[in-house]
DOLUM-551600 format. One record per residue (C-alpha): residue in three letters; x, y, z. Coordinates in Angstrom, 3 decimals. Layout:
N
  resn        c1        c2        c3
   ALA         X         Y         Z
...
! end
This chain:
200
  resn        c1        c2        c3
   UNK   -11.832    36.637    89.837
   UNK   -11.452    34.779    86.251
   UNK   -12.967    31.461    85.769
   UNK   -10.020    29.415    84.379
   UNK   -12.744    26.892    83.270
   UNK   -14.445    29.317    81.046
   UNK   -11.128    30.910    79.691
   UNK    -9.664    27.339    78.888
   UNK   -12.421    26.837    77.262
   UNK   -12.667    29.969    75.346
   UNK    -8.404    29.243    74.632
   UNK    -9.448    26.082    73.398
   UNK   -12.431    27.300    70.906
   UNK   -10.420    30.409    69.600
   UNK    -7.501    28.881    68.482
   UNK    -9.474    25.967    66.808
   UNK   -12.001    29.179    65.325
   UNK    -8.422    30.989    63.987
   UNK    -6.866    27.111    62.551
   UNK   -10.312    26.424    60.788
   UNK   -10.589    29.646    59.710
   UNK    -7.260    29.905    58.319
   UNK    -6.252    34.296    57.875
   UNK    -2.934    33.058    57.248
   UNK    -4.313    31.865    54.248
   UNK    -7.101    34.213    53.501
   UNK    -4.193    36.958    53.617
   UNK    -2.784    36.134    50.357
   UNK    -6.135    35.611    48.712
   UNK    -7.459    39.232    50.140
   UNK    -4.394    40.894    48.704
   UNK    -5.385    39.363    45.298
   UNK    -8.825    40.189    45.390
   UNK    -7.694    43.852    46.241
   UNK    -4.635    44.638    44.665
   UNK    -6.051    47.116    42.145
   UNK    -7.719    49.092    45.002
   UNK    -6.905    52.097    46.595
   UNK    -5.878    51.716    50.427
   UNK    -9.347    53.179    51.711
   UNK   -11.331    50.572    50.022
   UNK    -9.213    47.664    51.214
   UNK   -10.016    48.786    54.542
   UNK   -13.268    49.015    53.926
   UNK   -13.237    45.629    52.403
   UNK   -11.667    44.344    55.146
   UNK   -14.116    46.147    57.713
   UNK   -17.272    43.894    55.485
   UNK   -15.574    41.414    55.351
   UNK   -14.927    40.948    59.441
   UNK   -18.611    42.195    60.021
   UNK   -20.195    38.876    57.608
   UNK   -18.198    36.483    58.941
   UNK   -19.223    37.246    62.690
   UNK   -22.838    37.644    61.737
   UNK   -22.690    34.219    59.476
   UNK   -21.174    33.001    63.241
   UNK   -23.447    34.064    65.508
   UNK   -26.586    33.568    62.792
   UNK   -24.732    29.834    63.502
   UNK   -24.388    29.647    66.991
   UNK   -27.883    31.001    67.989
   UNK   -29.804    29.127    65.284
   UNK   -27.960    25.938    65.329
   UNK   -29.779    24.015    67.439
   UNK   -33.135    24.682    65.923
   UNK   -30.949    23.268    62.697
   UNK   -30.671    20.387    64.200
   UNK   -34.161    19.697    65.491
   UNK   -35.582    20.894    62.216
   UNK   -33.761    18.247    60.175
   UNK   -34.257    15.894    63.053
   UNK   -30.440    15.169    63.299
   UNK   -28.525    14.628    66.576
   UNK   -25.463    16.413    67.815
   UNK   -23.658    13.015    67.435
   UNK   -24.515    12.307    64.080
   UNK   -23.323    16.446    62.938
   UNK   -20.577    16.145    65.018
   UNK   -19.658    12.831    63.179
   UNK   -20.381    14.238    59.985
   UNK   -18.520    17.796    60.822
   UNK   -15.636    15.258    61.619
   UNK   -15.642    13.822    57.918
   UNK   -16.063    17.345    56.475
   UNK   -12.940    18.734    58.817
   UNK   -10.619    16.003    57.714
   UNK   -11.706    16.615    53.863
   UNK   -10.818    20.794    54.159
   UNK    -7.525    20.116    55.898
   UNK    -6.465    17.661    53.478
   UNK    -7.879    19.393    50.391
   UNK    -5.531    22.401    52.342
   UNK    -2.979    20.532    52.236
   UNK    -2.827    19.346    49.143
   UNK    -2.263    23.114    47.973
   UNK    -5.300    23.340    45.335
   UNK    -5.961    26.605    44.271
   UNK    -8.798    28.849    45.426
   UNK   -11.518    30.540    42.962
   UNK   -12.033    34.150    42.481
   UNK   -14.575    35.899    40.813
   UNK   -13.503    39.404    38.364
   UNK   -15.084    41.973    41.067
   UNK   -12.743    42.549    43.894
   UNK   -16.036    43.951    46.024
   UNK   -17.779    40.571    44.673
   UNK   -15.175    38.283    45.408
   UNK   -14.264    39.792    49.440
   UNK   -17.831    38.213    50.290
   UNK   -18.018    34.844    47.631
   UNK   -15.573    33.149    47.848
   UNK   -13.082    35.089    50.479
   UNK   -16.271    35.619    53.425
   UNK   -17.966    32.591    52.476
   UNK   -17.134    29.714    52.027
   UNK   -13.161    30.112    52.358
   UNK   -13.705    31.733    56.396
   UNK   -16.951    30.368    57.249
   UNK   -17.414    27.373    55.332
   UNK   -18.677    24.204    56.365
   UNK   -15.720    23.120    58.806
   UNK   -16.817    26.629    60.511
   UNK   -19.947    26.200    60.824
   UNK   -20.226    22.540    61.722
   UNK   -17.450    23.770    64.796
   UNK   -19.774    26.464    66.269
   UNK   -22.942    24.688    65.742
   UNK   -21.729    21.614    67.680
   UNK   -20.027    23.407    70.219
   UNK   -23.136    25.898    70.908
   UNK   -24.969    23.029    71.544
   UNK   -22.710    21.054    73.842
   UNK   -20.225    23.774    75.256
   UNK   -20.163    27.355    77.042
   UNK   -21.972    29.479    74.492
   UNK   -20.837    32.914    76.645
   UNK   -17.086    31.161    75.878
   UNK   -18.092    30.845    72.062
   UNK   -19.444    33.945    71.279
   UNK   -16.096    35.771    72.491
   UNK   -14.137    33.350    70.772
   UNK   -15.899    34.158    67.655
   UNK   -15.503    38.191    68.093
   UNK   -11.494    37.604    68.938
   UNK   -11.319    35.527    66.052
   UNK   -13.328    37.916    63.525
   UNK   -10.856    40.317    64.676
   UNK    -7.410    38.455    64.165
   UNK    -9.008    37.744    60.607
   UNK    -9.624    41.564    60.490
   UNK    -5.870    42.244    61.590
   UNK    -4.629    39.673    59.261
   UNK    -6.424    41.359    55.926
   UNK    -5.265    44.835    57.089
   UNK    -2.214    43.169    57.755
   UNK    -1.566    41.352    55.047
   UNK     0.764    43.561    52.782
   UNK     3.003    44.095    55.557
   UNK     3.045    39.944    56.487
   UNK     3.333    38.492    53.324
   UNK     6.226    41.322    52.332
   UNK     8.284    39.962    55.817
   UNK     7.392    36.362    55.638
   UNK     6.966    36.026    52.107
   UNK     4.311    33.700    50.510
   UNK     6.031    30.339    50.335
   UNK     6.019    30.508    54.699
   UNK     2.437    31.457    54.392
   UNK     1.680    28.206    52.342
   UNK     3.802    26.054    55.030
   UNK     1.431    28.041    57.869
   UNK    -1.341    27.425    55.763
   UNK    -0.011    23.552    56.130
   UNK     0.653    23.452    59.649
   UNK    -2.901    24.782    60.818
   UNK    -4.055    22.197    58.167
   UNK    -2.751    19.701    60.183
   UNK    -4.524    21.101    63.817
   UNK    -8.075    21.564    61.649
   UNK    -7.184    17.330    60.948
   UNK    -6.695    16.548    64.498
   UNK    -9.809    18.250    65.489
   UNK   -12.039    16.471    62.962
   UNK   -10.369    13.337    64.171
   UNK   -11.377    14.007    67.667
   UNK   -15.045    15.237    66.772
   UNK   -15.266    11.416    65.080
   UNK   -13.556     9.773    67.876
   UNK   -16.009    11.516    70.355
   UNK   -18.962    10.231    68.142
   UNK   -17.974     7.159    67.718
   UNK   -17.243     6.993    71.753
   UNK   -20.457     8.328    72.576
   UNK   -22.494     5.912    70.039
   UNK   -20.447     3.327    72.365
   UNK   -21.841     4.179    75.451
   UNK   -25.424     4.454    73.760
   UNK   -25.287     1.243    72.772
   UNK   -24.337    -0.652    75.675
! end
């Protein structure tokens, strides 16, 4: 029988994994980074690039809390702070800047496509507060079945952007700007909340 606590809760911390993470943006980005290679090293690409960001994730989720003892912070104060640093990517998002490459396709797939444009700080700060607080079993498949709709996305991505086009990638790219917002909203709320209670 399936717990329907633990797969709401795994619902709830893939699709926030997949919003933060953004492939509907990293889609575009890939294809630029690759366009001059043949089809067997995008997939290759592709393959690295998946396999980083779920060991960056799980290096994360299993290491976080030592993190926070080491630097003596609490998992109010991150999750406060993770709030800020949400709200500043979805807005910076939103604001449509332009993302850095660097001249070597193979260089560029890890700096800045792996890191930090799919696990950057807004990823991190999610998985480290929420393998301290929440189901960790829950986490660590979220981050697998998100790794892997990143994966489909860059192998993907030829095929989606040549349907949808680029400007409807942008306006996703907007849209899950505006979830990744919402969540750092409620991680500062929930701070804020619990700094409440501790006061009292």
């Amino acid at each position: 029988m399936i717990d329907t606590g633990l797969l709401s809760q795994f619902i709830s911390y893939y699709a926030t994994l997949v919003f933060i993470m953004n492939p509907f943006g990293a889609a575009p980005i890939f294809l630029d980074i690759v366009e001059k290679l043949h089809p067997w090293e995008r997939r290759r690409l592709a393959n690295l690039v998946t396999m980083v960001v779920v060991a960056l994730l799980f290096l994360v989720a299993f290491t976080g809390d030592l993190l926070l003892k080491l630097y003596m912070i609490s998992v109010d104060e991150f999750r406060f702070a993770g709030g800020i640093v949400l709200l500043g990517i979805a807005l910076h998002r939103l604001e449509g800047h332009p993302k850095t490459q660097t001249p070597d396709p193979r260089d560029a797939a890890l700096v800045p496509l792996t890191m930090p444009l799919l696990v950057g700080p807004a990823t991190m700060t999610y998985v480290i507060v929420f393998a301290a607080e929440g189901n960790r079993i829950a986490l660590i498949a979220a981050i697998v079945a998100a790794a892997a709709t990143v994966w489909a996305f860059l192998l993907a991505a030829e095929a989606v952007l040549r349907f949808v086009g680029r400007s409807t990638m942008r306006v996703l790219m907007r849209i899950t700007s505006l979830f990744v917002a919402g969540v750092g909203a409620s991680m500062i709320h929930s701070a804020l909340v619990d700094w409440g209670i501790a006061a009292r």
